[in-house]
N, C-alpha and C positions, 0 to 999 in steps of 0.2 A: 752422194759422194762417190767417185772415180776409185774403185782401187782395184789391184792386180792379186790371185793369190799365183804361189809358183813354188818350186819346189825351193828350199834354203841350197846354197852355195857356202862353200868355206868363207871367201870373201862379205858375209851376211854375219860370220859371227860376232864381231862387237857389237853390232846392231841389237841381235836378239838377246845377247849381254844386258843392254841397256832396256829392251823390254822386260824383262824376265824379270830385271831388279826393281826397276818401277813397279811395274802390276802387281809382286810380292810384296812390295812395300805399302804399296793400297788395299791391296785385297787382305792381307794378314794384321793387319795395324790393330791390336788391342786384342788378339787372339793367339798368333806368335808373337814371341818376343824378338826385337832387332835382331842381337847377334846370335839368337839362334835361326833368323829368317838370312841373316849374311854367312852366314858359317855353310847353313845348304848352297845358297844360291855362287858359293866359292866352289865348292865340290860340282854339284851338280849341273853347274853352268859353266865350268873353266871350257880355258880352247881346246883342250884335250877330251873332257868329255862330249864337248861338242862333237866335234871330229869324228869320234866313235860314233856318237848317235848319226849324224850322217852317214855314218858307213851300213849301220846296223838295223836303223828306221826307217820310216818312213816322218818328214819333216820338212813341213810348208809354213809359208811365209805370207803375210801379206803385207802390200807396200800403196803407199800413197805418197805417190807425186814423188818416187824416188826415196820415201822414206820409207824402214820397215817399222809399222806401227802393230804387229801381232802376231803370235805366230802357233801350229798345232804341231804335237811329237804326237806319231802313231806306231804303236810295237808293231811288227809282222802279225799275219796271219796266223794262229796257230793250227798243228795236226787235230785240233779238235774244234776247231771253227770258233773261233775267238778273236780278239782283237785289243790291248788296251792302249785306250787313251791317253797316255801320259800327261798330256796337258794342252791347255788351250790360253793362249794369255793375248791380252789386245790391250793398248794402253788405254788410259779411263780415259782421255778425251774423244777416245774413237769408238767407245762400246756404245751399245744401243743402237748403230747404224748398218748391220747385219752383217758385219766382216766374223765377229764368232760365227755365226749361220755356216759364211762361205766356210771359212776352215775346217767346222764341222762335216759339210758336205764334201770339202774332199778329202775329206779321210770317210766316209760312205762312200765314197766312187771308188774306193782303191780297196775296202774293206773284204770282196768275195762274197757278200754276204753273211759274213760273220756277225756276231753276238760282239759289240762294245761297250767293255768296261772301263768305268772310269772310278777313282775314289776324290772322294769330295771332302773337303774341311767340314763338321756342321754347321758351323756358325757364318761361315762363307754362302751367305745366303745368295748375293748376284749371283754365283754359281751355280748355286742349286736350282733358282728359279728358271736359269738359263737350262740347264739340261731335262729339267721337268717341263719344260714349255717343248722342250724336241722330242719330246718319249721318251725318256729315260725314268726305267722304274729303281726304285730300293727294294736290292737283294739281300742288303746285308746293313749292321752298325757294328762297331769295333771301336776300342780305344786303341789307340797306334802310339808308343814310346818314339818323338819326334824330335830326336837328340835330346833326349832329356827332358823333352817336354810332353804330357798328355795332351794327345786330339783326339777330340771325336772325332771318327771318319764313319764316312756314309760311301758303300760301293752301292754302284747305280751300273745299268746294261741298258741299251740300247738295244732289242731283240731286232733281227733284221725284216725288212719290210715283205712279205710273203704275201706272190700272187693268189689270190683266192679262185677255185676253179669252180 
């Protein structure tokens, strides 16, 4: 399969709108509940807070054949060599064809070499299998109050890849 990744554009935001609520609607389905999985992806997906994250991320896209079918948010760098992941989302009929891979990998090309963290649902198993198939260890489990609702969350790093001399 043909696809493009590239950095997101403003003109990209309904698109990744329409990703962001799919892939939360499949990957959270009997783990979150609806409108507490619509009430985030209201907040945390509007054009506004898009807009900010463009301004303030790093946030790539990928597209096929004109469509954007996934896409990854990466925090900055930080003063202590760090990185988080905010999210990676690809619609289900595109997963398994290594566009997560790509998005992953360019947020490692833009990374510095830093340490990537990500937090993961537990039960959000594609997820987990996906970042434990790229190295990604567990540093931590927590339960996280997720408007009202408990998750287990699993934070997982990404240690950076170090030439061996």
């Amino acid at each position: 399969m043909n696809f493009n990744i590239r950095k997101m554009e403003e003109a990209d935001i309904e698109a990744v709108q329409e990703v962001a609520t799919t892939s939360w609607h499949t990957t959270y389905e009997g783990i979150i509940p609806i409108v507490i999985q619509d009430t985030f992806l209201a907040g945390a997906y509007s054009k506004e807070m898009l807009i900010r994250r463009l301004k303030g991320s790093h946030f790539f896209i990928a597209v096929v054949d004109g469509k954007v079918i996934g896409f990854a948010n990466y925090a900055p760098v930080t003063d202590k060599g760090t990185m988080e992941l905010a999210a990676i989302y690809v619609l289900p009929d595109y997963q398994g064809v290594e566009i997560g891979s790509a998005l992953l990998e360019a947020g490692i090309a833009i990374s510095e070499g830093a340490e990537i963290y990500i937090n993961v649902e537990k039960e959000n198993t594609i997820g987990r299998r996906f970042y434990e198939r790229k190295g990604f260890k567990v540093v931590e489990e927590f339960t996280e109050n997720f408007a009202g609702h408990l998750l287990q969350t699993i934070r997982m790093v990404l240690y950076p890849h170090r030439v061996q001399s």
